[in-house]
TORTIVO-996038 format. One record per residue (C-alpha): residue number from 1; residue in one letter; x, y, z. Coordinates in pm, whole numbers, plus 50000, padded with zeros to 5 digits. Layout:
BEGIN
num; residu; c1; c2; c3
NUM; A; X; Y; Z .
...
! end
This chain:
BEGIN
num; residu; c1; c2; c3
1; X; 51145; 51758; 22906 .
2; X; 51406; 51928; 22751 .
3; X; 51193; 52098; 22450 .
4; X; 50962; 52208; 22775 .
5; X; 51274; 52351; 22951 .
6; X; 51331; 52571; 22639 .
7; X; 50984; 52666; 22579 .
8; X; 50988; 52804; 22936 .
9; X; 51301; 52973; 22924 .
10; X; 51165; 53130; 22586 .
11; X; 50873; 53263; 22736 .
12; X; 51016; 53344; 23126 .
13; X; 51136; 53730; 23067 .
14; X; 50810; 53816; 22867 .
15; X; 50615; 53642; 23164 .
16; X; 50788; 53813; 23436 .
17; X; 50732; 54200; 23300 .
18; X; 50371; 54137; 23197 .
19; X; 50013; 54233; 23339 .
20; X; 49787; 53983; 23465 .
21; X; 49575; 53937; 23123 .
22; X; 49913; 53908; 22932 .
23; X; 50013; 53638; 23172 .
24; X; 49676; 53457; 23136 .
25; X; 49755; 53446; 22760 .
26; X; 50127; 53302; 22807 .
27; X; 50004; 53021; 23072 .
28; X; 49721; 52914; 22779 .
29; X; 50004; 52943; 22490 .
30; X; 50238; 52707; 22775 .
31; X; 50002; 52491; 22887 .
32; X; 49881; 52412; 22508 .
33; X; 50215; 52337; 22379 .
34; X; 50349; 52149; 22683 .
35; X; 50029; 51966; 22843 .
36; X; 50119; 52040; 23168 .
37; X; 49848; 52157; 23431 .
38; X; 49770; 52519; 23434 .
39; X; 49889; 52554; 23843 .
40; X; 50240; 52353; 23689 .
41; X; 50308; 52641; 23452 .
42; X; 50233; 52875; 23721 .
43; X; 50445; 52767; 23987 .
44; X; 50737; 52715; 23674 .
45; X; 50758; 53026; 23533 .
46; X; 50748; 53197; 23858 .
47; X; 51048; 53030; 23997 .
48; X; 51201; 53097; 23679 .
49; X; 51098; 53478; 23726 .
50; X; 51245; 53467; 24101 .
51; X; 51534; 53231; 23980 .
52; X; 51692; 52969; 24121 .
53; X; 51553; 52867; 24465 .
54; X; 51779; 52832; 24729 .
55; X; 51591; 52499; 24836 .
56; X; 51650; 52336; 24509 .
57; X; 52016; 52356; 24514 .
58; X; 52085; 52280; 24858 .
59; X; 51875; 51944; 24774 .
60; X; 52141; 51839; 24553 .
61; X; 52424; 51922; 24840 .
62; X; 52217; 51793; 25099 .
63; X; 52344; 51408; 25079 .
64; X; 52689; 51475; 24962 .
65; X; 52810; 51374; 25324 .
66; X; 52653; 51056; 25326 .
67; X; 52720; 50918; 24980 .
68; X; 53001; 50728; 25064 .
69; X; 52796; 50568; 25346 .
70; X; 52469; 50481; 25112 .
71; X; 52753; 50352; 24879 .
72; X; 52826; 50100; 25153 .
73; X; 52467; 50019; 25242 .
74; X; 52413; 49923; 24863 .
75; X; 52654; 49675; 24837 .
76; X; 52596; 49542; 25131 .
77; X; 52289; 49507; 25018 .
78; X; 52369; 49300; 24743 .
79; X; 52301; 49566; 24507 .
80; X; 51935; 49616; 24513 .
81; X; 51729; 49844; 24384 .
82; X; 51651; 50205; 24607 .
83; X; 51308; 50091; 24691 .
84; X; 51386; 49793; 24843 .
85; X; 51718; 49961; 25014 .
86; X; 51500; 50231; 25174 .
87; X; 51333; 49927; 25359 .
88; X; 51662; 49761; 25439 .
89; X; 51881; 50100; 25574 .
90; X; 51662; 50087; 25946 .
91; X; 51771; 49708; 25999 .
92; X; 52113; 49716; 25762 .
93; X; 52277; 50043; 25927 .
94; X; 52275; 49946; 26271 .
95; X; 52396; 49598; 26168 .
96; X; 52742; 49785; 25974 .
97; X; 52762; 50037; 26272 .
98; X; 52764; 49762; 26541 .
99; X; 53045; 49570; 26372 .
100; X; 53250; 49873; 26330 .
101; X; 53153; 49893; 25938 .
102; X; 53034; 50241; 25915 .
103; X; 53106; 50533; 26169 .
104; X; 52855; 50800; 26111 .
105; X; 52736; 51092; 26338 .
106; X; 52391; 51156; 26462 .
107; X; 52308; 51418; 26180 .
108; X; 52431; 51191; 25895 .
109; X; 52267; 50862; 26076 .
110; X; 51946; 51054; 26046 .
111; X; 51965; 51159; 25722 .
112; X; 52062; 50833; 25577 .
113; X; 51731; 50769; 25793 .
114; X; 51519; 50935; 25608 .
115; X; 51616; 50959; 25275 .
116; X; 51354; 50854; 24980 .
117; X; 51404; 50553; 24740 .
118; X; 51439; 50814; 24439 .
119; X; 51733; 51041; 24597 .
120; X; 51887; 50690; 24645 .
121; X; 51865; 50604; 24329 .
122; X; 51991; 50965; 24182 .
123; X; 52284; 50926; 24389 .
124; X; 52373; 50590; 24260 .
125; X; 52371; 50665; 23953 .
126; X; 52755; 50696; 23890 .
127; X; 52806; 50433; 24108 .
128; X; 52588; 50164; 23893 .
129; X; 52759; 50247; 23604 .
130; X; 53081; 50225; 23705 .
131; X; 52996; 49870; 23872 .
132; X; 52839; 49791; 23555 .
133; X; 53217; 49852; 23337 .
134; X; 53167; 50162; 23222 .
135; X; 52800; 50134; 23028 .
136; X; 52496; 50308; 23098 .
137; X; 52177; 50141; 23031 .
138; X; 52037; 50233; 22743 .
139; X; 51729; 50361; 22716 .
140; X; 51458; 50298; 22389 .
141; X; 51617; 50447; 22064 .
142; X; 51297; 50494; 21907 .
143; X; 51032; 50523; 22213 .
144; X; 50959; 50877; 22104 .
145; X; 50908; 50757; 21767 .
146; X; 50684; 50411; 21870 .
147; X; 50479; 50712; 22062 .
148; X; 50403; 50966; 21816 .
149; X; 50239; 50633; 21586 .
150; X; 49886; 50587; 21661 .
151; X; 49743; 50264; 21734 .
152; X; 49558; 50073; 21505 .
153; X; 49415; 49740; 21624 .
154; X; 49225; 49444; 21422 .
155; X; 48866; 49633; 21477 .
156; X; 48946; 49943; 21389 .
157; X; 48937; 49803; 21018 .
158; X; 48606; 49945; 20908 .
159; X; 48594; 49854; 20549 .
160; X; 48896; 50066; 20437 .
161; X; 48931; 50107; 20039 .
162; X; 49228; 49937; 19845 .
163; X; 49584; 50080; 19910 .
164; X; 49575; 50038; 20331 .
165; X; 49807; 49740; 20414 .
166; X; 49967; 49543; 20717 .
167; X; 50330; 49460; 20704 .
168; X; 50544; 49254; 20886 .
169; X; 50877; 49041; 20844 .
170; X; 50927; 48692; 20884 .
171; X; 51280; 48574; 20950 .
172; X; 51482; 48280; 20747 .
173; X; 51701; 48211; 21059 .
174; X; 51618; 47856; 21065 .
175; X; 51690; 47665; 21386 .
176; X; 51875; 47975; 21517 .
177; X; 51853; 48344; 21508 .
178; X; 52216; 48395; 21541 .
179; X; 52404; 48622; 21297 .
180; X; 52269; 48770; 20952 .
181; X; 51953; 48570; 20736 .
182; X; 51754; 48658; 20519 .
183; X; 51345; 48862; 20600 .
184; X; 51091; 48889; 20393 .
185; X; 50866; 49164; 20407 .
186; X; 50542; 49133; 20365 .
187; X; 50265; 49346; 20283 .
188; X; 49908; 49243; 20268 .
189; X; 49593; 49484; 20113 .
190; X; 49359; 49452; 20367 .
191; X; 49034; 49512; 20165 .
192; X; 49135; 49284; 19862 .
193; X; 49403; 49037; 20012 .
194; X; 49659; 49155; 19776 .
195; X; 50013; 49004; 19855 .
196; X; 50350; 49143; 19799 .
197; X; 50666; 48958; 19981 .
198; X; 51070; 49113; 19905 .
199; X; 51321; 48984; 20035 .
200; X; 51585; 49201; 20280 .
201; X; 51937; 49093; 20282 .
202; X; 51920; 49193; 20653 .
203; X; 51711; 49386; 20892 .
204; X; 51787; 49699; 20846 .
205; X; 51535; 50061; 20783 .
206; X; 51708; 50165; 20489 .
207; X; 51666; 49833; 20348 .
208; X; 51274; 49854; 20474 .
209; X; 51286; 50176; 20275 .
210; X; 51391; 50062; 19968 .
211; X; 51145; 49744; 19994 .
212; X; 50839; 49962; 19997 .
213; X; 50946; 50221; 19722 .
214; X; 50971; 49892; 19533 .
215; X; 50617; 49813; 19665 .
216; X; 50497; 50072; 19552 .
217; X; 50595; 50057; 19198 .
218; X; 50432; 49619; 19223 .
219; X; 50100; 49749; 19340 .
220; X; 49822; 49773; 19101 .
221; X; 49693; 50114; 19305 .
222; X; 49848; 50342; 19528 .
223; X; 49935; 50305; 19865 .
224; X; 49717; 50518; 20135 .
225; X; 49829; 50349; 20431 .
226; X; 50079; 50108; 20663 .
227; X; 50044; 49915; 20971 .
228; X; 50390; 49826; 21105 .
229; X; 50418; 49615; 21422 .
230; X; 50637; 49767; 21696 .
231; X; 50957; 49584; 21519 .
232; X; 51262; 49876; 21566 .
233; X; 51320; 49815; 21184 .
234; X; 50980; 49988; 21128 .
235; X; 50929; 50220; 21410 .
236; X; 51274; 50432; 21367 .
237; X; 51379; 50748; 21224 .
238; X; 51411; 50608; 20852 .
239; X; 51100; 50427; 20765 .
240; X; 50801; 50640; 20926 .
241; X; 50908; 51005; 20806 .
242; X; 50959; 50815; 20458 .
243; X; 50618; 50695; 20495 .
244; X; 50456; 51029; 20620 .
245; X; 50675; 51205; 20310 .
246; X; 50494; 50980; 20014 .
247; X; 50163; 51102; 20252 .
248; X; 50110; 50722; 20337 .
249; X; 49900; 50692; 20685 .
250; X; 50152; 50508; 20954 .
251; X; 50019; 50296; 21249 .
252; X; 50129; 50008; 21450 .
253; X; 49981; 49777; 21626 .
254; X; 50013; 49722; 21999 .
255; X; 50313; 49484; 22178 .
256; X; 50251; 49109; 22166 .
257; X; 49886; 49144; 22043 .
258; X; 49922; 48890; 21693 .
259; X; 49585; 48946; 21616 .
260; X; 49629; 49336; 21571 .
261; X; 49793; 49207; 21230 .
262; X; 49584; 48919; 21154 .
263; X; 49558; 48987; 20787 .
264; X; 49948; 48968; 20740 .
265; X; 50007; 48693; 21003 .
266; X; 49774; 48464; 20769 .
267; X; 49970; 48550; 20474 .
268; X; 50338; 48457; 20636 .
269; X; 50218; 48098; 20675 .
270; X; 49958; 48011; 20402 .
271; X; 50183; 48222; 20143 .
272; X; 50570; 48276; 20278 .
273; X; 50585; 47924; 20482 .
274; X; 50431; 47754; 20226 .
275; X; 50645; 47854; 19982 .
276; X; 51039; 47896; 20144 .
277; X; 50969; 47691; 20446 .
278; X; 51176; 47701; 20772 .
279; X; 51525; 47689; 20671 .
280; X; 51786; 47884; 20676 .
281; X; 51889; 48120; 20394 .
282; X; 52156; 48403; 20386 .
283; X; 52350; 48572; 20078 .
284; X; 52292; 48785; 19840 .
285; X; 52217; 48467; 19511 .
286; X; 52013; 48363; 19777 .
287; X; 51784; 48673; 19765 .
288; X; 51836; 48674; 19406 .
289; X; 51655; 48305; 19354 .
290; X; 51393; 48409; 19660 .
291; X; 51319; 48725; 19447 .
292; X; 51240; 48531; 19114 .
293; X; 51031; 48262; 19335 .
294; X; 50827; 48576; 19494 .
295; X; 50832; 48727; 19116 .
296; X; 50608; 48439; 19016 .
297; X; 50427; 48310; 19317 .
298; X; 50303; 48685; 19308 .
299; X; 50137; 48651; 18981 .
300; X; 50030; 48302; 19076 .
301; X; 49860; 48355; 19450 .
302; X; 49693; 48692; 19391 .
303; X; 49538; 48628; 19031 .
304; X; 49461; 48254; 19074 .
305; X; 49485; 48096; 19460 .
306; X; 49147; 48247; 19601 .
307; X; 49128; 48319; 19969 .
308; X; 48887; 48345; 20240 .
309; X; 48748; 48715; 20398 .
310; X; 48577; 48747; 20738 .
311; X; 48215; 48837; 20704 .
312; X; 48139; 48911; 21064 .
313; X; 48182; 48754; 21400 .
314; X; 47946; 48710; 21690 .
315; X; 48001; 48559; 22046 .
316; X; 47782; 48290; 22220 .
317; X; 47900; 48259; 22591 .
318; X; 48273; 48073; 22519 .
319; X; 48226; 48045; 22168 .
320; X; 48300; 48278; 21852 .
321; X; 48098; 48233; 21554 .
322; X; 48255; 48335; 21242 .
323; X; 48073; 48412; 20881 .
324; X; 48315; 48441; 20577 .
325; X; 48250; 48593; 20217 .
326; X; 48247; 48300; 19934 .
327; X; 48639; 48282; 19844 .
328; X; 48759; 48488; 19619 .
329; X; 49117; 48579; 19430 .
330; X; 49247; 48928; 19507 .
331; X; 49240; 49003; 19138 .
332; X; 48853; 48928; 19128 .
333; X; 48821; 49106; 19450 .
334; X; 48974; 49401; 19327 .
335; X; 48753; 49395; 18998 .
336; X; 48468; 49406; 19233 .
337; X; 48575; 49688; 19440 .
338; X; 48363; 50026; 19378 .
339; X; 48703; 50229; 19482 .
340; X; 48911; 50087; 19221 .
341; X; 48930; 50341; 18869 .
342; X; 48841; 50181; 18529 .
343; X; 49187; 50199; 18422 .
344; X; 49331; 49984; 18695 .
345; X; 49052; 49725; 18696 .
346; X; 49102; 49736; 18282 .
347; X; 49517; 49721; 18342 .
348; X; 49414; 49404; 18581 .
349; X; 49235; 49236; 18270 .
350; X; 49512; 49256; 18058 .
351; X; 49797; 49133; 18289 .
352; X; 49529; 48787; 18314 .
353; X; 49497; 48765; 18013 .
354; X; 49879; 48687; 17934 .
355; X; 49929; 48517; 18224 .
356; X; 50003; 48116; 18240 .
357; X; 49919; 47938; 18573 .
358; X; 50122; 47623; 18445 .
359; X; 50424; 47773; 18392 .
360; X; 50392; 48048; 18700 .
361; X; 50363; 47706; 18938 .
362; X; 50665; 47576; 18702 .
363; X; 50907; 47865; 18810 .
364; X; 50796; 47882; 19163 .
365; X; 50905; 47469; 19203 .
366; X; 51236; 47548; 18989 .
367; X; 51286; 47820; 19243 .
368; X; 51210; 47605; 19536 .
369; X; 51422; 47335; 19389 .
370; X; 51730; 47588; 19404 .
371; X; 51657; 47742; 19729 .
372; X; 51692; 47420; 19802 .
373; X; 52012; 47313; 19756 .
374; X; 52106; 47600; 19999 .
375; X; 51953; 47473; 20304 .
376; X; 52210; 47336; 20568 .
377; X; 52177; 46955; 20475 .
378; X; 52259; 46857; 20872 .
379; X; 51914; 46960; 20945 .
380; X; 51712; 47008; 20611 .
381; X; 51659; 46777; 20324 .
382; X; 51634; 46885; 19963 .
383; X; 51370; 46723; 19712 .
384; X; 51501; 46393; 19569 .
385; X; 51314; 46503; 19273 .
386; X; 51360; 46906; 19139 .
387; X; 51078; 47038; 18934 .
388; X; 51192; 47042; 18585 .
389; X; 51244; 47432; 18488 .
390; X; 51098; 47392; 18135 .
391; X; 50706; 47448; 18191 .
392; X; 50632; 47195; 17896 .
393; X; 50823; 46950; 18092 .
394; X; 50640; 47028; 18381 .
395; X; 50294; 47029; 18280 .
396; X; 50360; 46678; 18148 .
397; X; 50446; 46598; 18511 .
398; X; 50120; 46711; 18691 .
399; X; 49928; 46440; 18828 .
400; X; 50146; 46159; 18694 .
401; X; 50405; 46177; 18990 .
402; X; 50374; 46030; 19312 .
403; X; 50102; 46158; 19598 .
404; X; 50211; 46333; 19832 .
405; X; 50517; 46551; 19712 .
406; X; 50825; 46633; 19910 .
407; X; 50904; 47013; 19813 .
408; X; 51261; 47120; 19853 .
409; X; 51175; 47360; 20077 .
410; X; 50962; 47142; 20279 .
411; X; 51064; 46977; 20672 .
412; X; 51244; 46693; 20683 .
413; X; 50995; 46360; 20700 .
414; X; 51086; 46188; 21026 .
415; X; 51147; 45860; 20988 .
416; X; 50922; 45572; 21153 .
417; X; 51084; 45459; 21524 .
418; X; 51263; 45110; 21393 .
419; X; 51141; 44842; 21691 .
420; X; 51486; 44584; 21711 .
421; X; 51417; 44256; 21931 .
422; X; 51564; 44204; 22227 .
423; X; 51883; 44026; 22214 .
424; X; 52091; 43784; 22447 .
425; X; 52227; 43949; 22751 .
426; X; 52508; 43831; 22963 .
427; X; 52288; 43876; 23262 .
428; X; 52077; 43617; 23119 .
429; X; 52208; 43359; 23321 .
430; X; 52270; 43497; 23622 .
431; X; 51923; 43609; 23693 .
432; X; 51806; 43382; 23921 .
433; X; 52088; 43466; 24217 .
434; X; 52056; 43847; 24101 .
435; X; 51683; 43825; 24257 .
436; X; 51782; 43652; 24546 .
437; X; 52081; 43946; 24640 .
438; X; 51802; 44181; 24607 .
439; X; 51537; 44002; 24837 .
440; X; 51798; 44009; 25103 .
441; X; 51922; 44368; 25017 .
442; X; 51656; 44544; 24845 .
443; X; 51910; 44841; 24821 .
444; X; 52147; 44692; 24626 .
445; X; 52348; 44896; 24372 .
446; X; 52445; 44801; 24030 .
447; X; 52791; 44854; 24117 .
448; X; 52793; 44651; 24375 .
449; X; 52573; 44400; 24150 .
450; X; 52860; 44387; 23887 .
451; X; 53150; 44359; 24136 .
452; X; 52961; 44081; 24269 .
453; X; 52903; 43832; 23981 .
454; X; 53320; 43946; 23867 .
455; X; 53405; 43770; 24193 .
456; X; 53264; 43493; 24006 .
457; X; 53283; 43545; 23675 .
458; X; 53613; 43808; 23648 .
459; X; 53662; 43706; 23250 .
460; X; 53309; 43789; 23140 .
461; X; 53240; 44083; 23459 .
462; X; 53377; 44424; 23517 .
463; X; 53266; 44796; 23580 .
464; X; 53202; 44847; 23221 .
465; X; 52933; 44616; 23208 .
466; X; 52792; 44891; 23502 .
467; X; 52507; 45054; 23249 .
468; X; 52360; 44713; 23143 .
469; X; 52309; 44625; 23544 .
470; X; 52138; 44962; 23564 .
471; X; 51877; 44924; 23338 .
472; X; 51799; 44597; 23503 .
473; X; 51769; 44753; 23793 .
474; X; 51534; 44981; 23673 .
475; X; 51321; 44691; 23525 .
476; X; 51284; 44495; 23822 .
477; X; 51214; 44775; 24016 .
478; X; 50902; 44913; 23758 .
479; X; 50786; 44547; 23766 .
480; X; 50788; 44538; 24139 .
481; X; 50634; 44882; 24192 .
482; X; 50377; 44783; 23928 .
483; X; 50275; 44489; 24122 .
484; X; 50258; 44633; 24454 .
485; X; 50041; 44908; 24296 .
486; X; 49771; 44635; 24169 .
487; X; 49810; 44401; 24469 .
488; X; 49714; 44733; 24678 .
489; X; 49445; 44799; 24455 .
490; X; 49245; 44436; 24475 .
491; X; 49245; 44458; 24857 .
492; X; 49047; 44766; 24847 .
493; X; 48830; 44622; 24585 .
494; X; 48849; 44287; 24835 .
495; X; 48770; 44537; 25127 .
496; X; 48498; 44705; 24973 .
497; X; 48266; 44371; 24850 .
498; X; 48334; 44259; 25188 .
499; X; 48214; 44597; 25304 .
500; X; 47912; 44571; 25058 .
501; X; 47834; 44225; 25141 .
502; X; 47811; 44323; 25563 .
503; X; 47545; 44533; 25482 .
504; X; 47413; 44336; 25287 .
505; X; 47362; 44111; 25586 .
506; X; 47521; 43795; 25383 .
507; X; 47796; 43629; 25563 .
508; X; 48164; 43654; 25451 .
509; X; 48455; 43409; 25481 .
510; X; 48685; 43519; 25657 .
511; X; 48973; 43316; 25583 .
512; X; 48973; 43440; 25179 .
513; X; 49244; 43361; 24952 .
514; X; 49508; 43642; 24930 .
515; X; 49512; 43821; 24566 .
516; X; 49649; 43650; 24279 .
517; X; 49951; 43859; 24184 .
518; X; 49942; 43992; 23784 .
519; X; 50146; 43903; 23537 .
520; X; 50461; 44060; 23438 .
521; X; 50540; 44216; 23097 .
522; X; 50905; 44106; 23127 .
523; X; 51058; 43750; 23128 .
524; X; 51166; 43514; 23347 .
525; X; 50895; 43520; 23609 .
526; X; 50986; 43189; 23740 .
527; X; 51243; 43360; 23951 .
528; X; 50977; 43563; 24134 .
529; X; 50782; 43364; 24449 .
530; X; 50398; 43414; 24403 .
531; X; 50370; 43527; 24773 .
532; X; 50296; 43920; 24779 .
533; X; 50564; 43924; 25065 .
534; X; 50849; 43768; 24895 .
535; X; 50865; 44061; 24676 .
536; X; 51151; 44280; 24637 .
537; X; 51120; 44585; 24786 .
538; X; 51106; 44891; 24511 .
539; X; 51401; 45096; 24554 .
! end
């Protein structure tokens, strides 16, 4: 709004001395640069050419005797918002006015009346932020600059030639995000899968900056294009006219839609997951080992881990039907690629050539060991074994270790629930008159249970033994409401092959044995009477 106030005031003097085809060719000059309608820029620049009207700034004065009374009417309405207080003023004014609250004349009683939800809120303003200490609320930093980047979701792919990539952070905060971790940033090539993760000492777009310079320079081709999500460390003032200045195509994908960035969301789990894990990592040696671990499992994922590539998709009612190429490695992917020069696909070859997959997988376990050693050891556990960091030691190792590795890296195994048997309670004995209190007072508290037997027993009794009455309590109580549940449920079985056999037109005794009750899962049963009555009531 501003840059449109300035363009109008640039063009309101020529405006008001010209003819009527010179005007016609300001209003299309206006209403191309500023989008508005072409009756807007008419009505604009004419009250620009007349000046001020007087209607506009008596609108501001209009109110000025009745702000202290809306001030009133908004806390008394709890603060709420001007739409809502517009509703409230017809029923809330004559409630303050009656109780000798406000005192207002007719003219400012009718204004107050009829004023609109946004002149309450513009007159508020000042008033919210000094109930508020002091601080505005701020607005989106970088909304112009999330605006001016196109869209670019998962279909809009169409094939794109090497150098276009998706990129996206995942945090090392582990169990919280509190404070300063490590991110790595990852960028994926969306048409051969090529993966490059850096780590950032913290979140910042200078540091983003510097991560894809270094990109740049680990890419076998040039990069044509990125697809940020809407994270504020990509979509500010540093990292997109950075972008636009090496002539690299910016887009982003839209809020909260994962699937926008479905080539890089794959990659943060099968590659940066897989490798760091979930703990959490901070410090600058920290980055340092993560950087040599990312050095190698480069090499080591895009030249010899192949990977899956959607084919095409179809739907069948509810169901998606997916076809994928045969997997392939990025490397042989990129060999295959008709947009890729000689000389790259040639500089490819020789980097294979000298590369070791042995030793690549040795340096990425000897980095894992030492990352480690760093994890918080309250809530992570390091590898009781580290992989050896000599690669002859190493390959020695393969296949002659245990199954089923535990990575230092990796979650913490939970342990099996350990099932202890049930040992001698004090209540043991006393079981027996414990059932009968309750089948007189079905209410019975444990408290009152425990003060009870210490009238007999005051050496062995007292309120600390409380907890241990509670949870028989709670026993007895299951038990009972368990057998009232399948007592009720054999009469209506009882009820309905009587039912069955009256139409039937067989006779039916009526004097049937009541239902058997079931057994109990807990002990001493012989203090229960087997008549369904006798019961203690469930509490």
């Amino acid at each position: 709004m501003g840059a449109r106030r300035e363009v109008t005031a640039a063009v309101v003097e020529r405006y008001r001395s010209a003819g009527r085809k010179e005007k016609g060719r300001i209003l299309d000059e206006l209403t191309a640069v500023t989008g508005w309608h072409r009756k807007h820029a008419v009505r604009t620049l004419s009250r620009r050419a007349a000046g001020a009207p007087a209607g506009i700034e008596s609108r501001h004065g209009k109110y000025e005797s009745v702000g202290d009374a809306l001030t009133a009417l908004w806390e008394a309405s709890d603060r709420v918002c001007g739409k809502r207080l517009k509703v409230m003023i017809p029923v809330l004014l004559p409630a303050l006015e009656r109780h000798g609250r406000l005192k207002l004349s007719s003219s400012e009683r009718t204004l107050l009346q009829g004023v609109s939800a946004a002149t309450i809120d513009r007159k508020l303003v000042s008033v919210k932020i000094a109930a508020s200490g002091g601080r505005r609320r701020r607005v989106g930093f970088y909304t112009a600059i999330r605006r001016e980047v196109p869209i670019r979701t998962f279909n809009d792919w169409h094939s794109p030639p090497p150098g276009f990539c998706e990129i996206d952070m995942v945090a090392h905060g582990g169990p919280s995000v509190a404070g300063s971790f490590i991110q790595t940033l990852t960028m994926v090539d969306v048409a051969t899968g090529w993966t490059e993760c850096l780590p950032l000492i913290t979140r910042d777009g200078s540091l983003v900056v510097e991560a894809l310079a270094r990109a740049q320079s680990l890419f076998p081709w040039l990069i044509r294009g990125a697809d940020f999500d809407n994270d504020s460390a990509f979509m500010n003032d540093a990292v997109v006219p950075w972008c636009r200045s090496q002539n690299i195509e910016v887009t982003r994908s839209r809020a909260y839609k994962k699937n926008d960035q479905a080539f890089v969301e794959q990659k943060n789990g099968a590659i940066v997951r897989r490798l760091v894990g979930y703990g959490r990592f901070d410090g600058i040696e920290t980055a340092r080992v993560m950087m040599r671990l990312y050095g190698a499992a480069r090499l080591f994922v895009n030249f010899f881990q192949p990977s899956f590539k959607l084919k095409a998709k179809r739907r069948e009612g509810a169901k998606i039907i997916k076809q994928y190429h045969p997997p392939k490695t990025p490397y042989e992917r990129a060999l295959a690629h008709p947009g890729l020069s000689k000389a790259i696909k040639q500089q490819l070859r020789m980097v294979y050539r000298g590369l070791d997959a042995i030793a690549l997988l040795g340096e990425i376990r000897a980095a894992q060991a030492e990352l480690g050693e760093r994890i918080d050891r309250r809530r992570w556990a390091a590898s009781p074994n580290p992989a050896p960091t000599n690669p002859a030691i190493f390959a020695e190792t393969l296949g002659k270790g245990p199954t089923g590795e535990i990575r230092a890296t990796h979650r913490r195994q939970r342990r099996p629930y350990k099932v202890r048997a049930r040992q001698p309670s004090k209540l043991d004995p006393h079981l027996a008159a414990i059932n009968a209190w309750l089948m007189v007072e079905p209410q019975m508290t444990a408290l009152a249970i425990i003060r009870r037997l210490a009238e007999f027993d005051p050496v062995t009794f007292s309120d600390k033994q409380h907890s241990i009455v509670q949870r028989l309590l709670r026993s007895i109580r299951r038990t009972s409401a368990t057998r009232l549940v399948a007592v009720e449920s054999i009469s209506v079985l009882n009820m309905a092959v009587v039912k069955d056999a009256d139409v039937g037109g067989a006779a039916c005794d009526e004097t049937s044995a009541p239902p058997t009750p079931p057994s109990s899962s807990i002990g001493n049963n012989k203090h229960w009477n087997s008549e369904p009555g006798s019961w203690p009531a469930v509490g």
